[in-house]
Structures are given as C-alpha cells and as structure tokens.
C-alpha positions as CSV (number, residue, x, y, z in Angstrom):
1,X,0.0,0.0,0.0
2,X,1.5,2.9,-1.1
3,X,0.9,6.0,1.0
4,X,0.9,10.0,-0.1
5,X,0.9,13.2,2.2
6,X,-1.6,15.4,1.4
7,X,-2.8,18.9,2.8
8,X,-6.6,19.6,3.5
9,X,-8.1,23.1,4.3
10,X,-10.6,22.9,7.2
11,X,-11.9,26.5,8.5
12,X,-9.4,28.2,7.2
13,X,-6.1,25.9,9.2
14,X,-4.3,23.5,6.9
15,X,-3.7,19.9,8.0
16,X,-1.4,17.5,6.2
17,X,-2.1,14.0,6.6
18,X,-0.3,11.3,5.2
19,X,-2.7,9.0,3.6
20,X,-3.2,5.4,1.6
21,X,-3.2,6.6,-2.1
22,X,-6.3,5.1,-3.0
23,X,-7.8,7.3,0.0
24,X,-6.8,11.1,-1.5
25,X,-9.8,11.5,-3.2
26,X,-11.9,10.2,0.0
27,X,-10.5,13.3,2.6
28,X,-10.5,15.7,-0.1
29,X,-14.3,15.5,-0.1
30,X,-14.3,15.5,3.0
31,X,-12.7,18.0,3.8
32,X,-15.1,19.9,1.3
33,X,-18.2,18.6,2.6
34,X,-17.1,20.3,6.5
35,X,-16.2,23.6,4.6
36,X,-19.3,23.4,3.2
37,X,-21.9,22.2,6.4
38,X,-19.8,25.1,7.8
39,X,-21.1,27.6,5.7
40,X,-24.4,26.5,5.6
41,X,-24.4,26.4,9.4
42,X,-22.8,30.2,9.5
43,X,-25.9,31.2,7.1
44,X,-28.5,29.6,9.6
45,X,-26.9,30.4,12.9
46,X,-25.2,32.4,14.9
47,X,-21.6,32.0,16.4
48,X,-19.0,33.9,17.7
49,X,-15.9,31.9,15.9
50,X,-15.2,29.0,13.2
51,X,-15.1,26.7,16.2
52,X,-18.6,26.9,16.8
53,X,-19.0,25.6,13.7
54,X,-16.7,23.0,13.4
55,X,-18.2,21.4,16.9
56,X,-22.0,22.0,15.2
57,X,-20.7,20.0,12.2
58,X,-18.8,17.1,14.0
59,X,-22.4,16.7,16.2
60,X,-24.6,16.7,13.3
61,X,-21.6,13.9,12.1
62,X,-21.6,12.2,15.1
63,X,-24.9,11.9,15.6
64,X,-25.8,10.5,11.8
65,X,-23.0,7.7,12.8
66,X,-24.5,6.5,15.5
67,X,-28.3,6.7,14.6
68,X,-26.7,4.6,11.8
69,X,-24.9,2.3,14.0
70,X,-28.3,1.8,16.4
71,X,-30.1,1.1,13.4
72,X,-27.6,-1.5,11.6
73,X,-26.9,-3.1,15.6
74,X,-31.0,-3.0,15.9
75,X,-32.1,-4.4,12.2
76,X,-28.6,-5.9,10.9
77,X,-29.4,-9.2,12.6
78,X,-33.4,-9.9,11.7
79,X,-33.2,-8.7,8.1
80,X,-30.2,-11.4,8.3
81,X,-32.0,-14.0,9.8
82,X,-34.8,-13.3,7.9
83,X,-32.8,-13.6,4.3
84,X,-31.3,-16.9,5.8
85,X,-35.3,-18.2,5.9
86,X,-36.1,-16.5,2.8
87,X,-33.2,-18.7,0.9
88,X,-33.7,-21.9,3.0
89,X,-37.5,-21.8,1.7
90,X,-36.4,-20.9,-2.1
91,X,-33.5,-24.1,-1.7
92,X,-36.3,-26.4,-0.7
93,X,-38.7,-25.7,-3.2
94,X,-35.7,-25.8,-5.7
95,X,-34.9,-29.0,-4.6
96,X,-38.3,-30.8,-4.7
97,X,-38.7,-29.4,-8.3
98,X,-35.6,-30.7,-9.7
99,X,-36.2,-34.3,-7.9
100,X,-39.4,-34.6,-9.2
C-alpha cells in the first residue's frame, strides 16, 4: 500500500495527513463537505468563531453515525436471519422441483 501526504483546508487551518493513495480522493471531499456544512451552518446560525461551527458539524456527524450504527446493531441481525429463511424456503422448493 503505497501512501501520499496530502494537505486539507478545514476553517481556514491546513492539516497535512499522510494517507493510503487510493484514499486522496476520499478526505478531499471530505474535507469539502465540513467547509461546506460550515457555511451552511454560519448562514443559519449564529456563532462567535469558526469553532462553533466545526463542533455543530462534528455533532450533526456524530450523531448521523450513530443513529446509523443503532439502526444497523437494531435491524442488521433480523433482516439477516430473515434472508437466511427467505433462501432456506427458495433451496427447498428448488430441490423438490428438480427431484421430481
């Protein structure tokens, strides 16, 4: 794995991080999607300094990941078990039509 050392702009500070090639593209947009909840934040919201709006875009981003997490914990296992009964039922009938 070859690896690359890239610099990001996040509210207005540059950060260089050294990074998995195949990953450059990946912080890049990141990078631009905080700039960008940012500025959609400064337009709806008051705040006395870019920090404010760094920590109301890492809560938004925290938040998402772990209503996503709750709901892949919560639902990951049923919809699995019910696939497993779903392709049992499909084997069987396959089965009985190709015996006979």
């Amino acid at each position: 794995m070859s690896e690359l050392t890239i610099s990001v702009k996040i509210a207005d500070r540059s950060y260089k991080l050294v990074i998995a090639n195949e990953h450059e593209v990946l912080f890049k947009q990141a990078a631009e999607l905080i700039e960008k909840r940012m500025k959609d934040y400064s337009g709806s919201y008051a705040y006395k300094d870019k920090q404010d709006l760094l920590a109301m875009v890492a809560l938004e981003y925290a938040t998402n990941y772990l209503q996503d997490e709750h709901m892949l914990s919560e639902h990951g296992q049923s919809q699995d078990d019910g696939q497993e009964e779903k392709l049992a039922k499909i084997d069987k009938l396959l089965t009985e039509y190709l015996a006979g």
